[in-house]
PyMOL commands that place a pseudoatom at each C-alpha (Angstrom):
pseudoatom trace, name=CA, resn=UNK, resi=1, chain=A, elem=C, hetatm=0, pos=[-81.871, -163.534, 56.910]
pseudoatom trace, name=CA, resn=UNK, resi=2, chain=A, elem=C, hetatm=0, pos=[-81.204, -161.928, 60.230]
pseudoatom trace, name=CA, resn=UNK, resi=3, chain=A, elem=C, hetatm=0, pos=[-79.108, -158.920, 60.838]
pseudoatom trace, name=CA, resn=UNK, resi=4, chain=A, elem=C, hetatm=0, pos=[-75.951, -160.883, 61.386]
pseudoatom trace, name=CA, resn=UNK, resi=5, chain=A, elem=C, hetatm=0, pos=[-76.017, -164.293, 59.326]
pseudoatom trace, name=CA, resn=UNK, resi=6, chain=A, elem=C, hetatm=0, pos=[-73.343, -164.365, 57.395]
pseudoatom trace, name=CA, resn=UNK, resi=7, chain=A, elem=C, hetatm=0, pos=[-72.390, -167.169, 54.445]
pseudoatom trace, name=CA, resn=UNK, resi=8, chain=A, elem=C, hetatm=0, pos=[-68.635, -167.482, 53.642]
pseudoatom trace, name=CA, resn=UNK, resi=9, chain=A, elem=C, hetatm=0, pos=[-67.592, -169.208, 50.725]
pseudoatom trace, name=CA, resn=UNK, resi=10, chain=A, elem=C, hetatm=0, pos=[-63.937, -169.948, 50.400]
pseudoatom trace, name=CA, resn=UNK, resi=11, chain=A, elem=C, hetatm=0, pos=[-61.828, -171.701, 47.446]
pseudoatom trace, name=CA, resn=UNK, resi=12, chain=A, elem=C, hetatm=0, pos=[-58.370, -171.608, 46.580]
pseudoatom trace, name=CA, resn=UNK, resi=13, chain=A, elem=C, hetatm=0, pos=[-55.573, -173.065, 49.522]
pseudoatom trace, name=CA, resn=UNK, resi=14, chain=A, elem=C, hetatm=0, pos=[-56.573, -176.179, 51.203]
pseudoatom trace, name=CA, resn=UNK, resi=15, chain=A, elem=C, hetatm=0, pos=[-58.660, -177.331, 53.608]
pseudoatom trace, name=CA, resn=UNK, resi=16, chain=A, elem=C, hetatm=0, pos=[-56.486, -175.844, 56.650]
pseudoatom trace, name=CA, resn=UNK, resi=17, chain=A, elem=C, hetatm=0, pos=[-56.741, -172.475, 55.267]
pseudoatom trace, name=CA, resn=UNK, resi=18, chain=A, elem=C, hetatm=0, pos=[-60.536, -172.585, 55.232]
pseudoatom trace, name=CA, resn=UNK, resi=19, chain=A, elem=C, hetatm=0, pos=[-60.506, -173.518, 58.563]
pseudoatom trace, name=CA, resn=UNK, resi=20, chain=A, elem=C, hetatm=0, pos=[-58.031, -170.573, 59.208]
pseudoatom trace, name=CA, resn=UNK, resi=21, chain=A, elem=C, hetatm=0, pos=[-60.333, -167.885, 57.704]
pseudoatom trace, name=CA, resn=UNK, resi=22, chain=A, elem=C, hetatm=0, pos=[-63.357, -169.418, 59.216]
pseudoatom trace, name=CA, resn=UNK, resi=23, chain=A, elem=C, hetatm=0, pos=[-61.536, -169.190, 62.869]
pseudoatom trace, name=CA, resn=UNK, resi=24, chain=A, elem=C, hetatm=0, pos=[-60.740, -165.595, 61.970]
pseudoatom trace, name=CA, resn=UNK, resi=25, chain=A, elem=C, hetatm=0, pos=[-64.394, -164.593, 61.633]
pseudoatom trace, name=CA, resn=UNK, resi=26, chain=A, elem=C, hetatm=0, pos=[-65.067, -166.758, 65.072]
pseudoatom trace, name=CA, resn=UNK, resi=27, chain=A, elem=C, hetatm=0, pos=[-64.613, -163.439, 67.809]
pseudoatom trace, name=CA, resn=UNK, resi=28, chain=A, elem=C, hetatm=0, pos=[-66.890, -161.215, 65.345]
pseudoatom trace, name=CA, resn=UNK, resi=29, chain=A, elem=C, hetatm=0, pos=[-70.098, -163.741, 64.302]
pseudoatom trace, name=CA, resn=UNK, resi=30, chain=A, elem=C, hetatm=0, pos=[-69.444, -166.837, 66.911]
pseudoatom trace, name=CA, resn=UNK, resi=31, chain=A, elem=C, hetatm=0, pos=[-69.266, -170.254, 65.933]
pseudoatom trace, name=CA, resn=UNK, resi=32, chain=A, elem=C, hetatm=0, pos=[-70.011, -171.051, 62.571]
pseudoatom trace, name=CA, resn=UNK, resi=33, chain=A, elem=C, hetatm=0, pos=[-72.393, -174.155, 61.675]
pseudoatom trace, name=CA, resn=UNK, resi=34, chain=A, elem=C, hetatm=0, pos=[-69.729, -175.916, 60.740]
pseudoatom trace, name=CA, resn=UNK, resi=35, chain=A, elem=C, hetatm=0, pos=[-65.589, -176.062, 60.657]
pseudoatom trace, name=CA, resn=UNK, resi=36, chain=A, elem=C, hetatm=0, pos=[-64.705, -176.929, 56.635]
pseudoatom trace, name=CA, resn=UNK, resi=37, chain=A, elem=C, hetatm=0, pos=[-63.454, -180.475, 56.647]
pseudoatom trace, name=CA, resn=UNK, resi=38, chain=A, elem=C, hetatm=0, pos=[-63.701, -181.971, 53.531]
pseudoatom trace, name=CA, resn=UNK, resi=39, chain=A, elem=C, hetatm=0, pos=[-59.650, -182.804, 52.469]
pseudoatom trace, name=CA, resn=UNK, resi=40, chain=A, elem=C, hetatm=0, pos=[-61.129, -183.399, 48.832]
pseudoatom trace, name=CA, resn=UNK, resi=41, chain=A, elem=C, hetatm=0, pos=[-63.740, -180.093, 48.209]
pseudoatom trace, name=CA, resn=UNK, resi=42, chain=A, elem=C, hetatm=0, pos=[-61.962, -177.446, 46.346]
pseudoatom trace, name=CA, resn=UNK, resi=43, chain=A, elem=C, hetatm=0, pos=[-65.216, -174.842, 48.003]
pseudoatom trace, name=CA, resn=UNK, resi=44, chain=A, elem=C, hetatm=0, pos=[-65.794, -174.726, 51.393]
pseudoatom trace, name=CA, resn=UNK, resi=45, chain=A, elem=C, hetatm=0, pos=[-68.360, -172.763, 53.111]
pseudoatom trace, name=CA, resn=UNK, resi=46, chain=A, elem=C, hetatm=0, pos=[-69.758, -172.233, 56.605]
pseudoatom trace, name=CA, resn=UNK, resi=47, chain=A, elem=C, hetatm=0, pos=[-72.615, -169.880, 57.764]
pseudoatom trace, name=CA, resn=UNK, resi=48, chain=A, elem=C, hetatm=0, pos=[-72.609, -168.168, 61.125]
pseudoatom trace, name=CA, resn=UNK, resi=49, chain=A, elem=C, hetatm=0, pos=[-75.764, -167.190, 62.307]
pseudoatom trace, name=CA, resn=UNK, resi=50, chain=A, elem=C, hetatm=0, pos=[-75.067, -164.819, 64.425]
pseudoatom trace, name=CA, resn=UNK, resi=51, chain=A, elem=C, hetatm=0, pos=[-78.110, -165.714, 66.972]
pseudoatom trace, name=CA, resn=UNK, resi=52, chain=A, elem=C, hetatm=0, pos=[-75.547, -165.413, 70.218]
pseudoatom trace, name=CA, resn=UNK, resi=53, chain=A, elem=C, hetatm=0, pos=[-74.709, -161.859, 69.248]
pseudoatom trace, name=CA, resn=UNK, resi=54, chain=A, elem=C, hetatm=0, pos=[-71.061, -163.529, 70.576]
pseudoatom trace, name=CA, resn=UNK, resi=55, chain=A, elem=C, hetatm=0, pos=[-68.080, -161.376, 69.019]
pseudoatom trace, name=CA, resn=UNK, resi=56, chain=A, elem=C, hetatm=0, pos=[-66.271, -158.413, 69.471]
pseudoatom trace, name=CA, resn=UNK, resi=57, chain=A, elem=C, hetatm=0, pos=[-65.539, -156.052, 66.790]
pseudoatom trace, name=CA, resn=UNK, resi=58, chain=A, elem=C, hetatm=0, pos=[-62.273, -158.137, 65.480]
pseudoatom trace, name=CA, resn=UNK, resi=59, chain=A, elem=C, hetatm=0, pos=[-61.472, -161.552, 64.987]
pseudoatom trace, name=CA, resn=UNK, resi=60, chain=A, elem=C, hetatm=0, pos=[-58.662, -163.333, 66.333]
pseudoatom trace, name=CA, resn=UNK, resi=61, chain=A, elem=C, hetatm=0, pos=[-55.604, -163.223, 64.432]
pseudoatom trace, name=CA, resn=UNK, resi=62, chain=A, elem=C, hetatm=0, pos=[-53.744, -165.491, 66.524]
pseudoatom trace, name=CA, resn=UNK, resi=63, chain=A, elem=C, hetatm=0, pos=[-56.623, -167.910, 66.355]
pseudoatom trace, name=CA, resn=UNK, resi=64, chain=A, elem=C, hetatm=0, pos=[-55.954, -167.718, 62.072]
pseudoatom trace, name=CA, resn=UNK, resi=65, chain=A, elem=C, hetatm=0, pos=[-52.838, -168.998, 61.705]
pseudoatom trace, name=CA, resn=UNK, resi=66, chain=A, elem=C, hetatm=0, pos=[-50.540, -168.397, 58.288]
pseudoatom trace, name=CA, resn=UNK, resi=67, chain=A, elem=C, hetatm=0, pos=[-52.305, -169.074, 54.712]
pseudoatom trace, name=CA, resn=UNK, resi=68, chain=A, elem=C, hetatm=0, pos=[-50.382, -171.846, 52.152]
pseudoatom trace, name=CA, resn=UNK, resi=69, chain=A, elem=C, hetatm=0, pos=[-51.659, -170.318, 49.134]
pseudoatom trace, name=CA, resn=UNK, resi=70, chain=A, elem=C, hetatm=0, pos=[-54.128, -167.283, 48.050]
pseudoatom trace, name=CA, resn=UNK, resi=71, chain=A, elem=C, hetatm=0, pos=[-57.865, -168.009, 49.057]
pseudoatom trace, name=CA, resn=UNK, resi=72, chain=A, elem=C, hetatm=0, pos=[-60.716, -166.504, 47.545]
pseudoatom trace, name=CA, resn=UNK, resi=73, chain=A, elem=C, hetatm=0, pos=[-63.215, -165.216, 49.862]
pseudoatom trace, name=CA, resn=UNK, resi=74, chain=A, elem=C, hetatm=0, pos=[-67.191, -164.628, 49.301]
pseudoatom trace, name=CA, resn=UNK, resi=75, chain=A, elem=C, hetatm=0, pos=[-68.601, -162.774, 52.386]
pseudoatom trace, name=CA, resn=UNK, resi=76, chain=A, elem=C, hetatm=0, pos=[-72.773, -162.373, 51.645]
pseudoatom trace, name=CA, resn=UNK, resi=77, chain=A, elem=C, hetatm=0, pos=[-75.731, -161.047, 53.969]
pseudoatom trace, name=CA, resn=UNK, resi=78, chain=A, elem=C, hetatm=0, pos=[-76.338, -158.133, 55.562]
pseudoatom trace, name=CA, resn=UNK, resi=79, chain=A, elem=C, hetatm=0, pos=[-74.638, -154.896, 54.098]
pseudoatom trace, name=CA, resn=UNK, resi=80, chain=A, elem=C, hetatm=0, pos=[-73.721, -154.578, 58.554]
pseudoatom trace, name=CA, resn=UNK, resi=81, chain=A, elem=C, hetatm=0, pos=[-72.085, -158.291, 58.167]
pseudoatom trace, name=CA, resn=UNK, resi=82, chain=A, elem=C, hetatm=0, pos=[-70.312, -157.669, 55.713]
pseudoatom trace, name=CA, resn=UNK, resi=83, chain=A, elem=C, hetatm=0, pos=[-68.789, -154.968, 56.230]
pseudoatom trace, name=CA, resn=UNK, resi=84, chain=A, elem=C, hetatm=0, pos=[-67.871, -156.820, 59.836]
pseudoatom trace, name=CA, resn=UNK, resi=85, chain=A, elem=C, hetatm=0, pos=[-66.400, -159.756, 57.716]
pseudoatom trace, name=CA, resn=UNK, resi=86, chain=A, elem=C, hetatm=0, pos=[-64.569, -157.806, 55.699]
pseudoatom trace, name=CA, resn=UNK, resi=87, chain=A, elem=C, hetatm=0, pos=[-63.271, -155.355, 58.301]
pseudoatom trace, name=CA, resn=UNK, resi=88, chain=A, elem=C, hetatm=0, pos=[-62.368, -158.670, 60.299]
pseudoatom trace, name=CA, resn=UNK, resi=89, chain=A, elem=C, hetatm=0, pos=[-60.542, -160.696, 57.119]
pseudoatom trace, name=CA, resn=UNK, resi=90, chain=A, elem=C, hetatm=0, pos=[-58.672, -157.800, 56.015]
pseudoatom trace, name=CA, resn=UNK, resi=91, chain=A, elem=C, hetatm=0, pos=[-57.378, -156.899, 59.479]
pseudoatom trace, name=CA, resn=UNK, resi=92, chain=A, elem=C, hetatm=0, pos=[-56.201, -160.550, 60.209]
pseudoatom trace, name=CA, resn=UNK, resi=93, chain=A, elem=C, hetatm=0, pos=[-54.782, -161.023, 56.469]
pseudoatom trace, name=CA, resn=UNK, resi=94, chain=A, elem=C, hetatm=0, pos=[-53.499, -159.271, 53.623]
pseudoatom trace, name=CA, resn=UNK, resi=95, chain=A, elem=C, hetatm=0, pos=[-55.947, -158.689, 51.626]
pseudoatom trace, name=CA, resn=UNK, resi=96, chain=A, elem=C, hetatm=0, pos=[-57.283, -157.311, 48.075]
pseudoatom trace, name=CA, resn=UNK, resi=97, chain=A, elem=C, hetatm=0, pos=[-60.532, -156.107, 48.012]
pseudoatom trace, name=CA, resn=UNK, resi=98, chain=A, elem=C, hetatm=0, pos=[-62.370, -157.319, 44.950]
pseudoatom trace, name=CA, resn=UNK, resi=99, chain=A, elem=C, hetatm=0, pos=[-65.587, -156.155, 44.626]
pseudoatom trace, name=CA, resn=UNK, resi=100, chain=A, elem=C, hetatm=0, pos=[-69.186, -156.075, 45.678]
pseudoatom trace, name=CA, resn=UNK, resi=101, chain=A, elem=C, hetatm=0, pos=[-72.462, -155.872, 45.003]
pseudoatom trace, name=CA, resn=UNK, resi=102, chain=A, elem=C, hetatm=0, pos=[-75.989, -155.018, 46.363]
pseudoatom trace, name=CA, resn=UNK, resi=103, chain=A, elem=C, hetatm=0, pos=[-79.149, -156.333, 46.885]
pseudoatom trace, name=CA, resn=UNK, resi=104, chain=A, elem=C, hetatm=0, pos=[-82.062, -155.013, 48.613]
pseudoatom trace, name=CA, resn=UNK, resi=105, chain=A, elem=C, hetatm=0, pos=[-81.363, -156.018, 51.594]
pseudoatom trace, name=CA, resn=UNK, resi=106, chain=A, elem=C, hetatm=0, pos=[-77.850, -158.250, 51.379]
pseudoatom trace, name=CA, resn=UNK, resi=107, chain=A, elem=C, hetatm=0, pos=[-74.551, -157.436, 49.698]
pseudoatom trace, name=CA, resn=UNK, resi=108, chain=A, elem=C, hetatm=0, pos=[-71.963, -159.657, 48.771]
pseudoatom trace, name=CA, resn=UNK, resi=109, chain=A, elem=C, hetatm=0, pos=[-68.072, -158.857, 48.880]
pseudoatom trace, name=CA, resn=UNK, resi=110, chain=A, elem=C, hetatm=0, pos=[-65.222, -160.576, 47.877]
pseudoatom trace, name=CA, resn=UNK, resi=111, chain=A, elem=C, hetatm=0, pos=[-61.879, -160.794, 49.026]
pseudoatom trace, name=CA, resn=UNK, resi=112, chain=A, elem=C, hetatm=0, pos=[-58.602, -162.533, 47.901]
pseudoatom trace, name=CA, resn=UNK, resi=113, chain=A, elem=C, hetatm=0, pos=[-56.720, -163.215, 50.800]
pseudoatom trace, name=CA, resn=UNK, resi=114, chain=A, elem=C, hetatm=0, pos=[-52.901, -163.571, 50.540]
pseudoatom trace, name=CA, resn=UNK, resi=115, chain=A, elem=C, hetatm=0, pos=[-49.936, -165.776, 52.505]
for i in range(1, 115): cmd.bond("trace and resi %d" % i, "trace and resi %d" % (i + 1))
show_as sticks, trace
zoom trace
């Protein structure tokens, strides 16, 4: 995994609201592989792989639009991703941190983000 790849794993809210955090992250990782877009999954997820080095240190909040409903948020990869991710979610949303933990070399967070 390089420095910045970053896997996001959303459930709870809709389809939209995946969409909304995954925007969000856009300005700090670049595009992701994908925008969620199945109107059926109750988990999304996208990877960003960070190859462009594109971003600045925030996301764009105007970009993320408003939230329907609570989403649970799984940030994983580098312990320097993550802390980008969740620096970047919790700027752009209200947010409850809800825990991590640590690998060798990745750390997962997650986040519950709120409307």
């Amino acid at each position: 995994m390089s420095g910045t790849q970053l896997t996001v794993t959303l459930s709870g809210g809709g389809t939209d609201d995946a969409r909304a955090v995954v925007r969000a992250l856009e300005g700090t990782f670049g595009a992701p592989d994908e925008l969620p877009a199945d109107g059926s999954a109750t988990v999304h997820t996208a990877t960003f792989g960070g190859e462009s080095g594109a971003g600045s240190a925030g996301g764009d909040a105007t970009a993320s639009g408003r939230l329907s409903a609570p989403v649970t948020v799984t940030v994983q990869g580098s312990p320097e991703a993550v802390r980008r991710a969740s620096d970047t979610l919790t700027r752009v949303f209200t947010a409850r941190d809800d825990g991590a933990a640590s690998g060798d070399q990745e750390q997962e967070r997650q986040l519950l983000l709120e409307p």
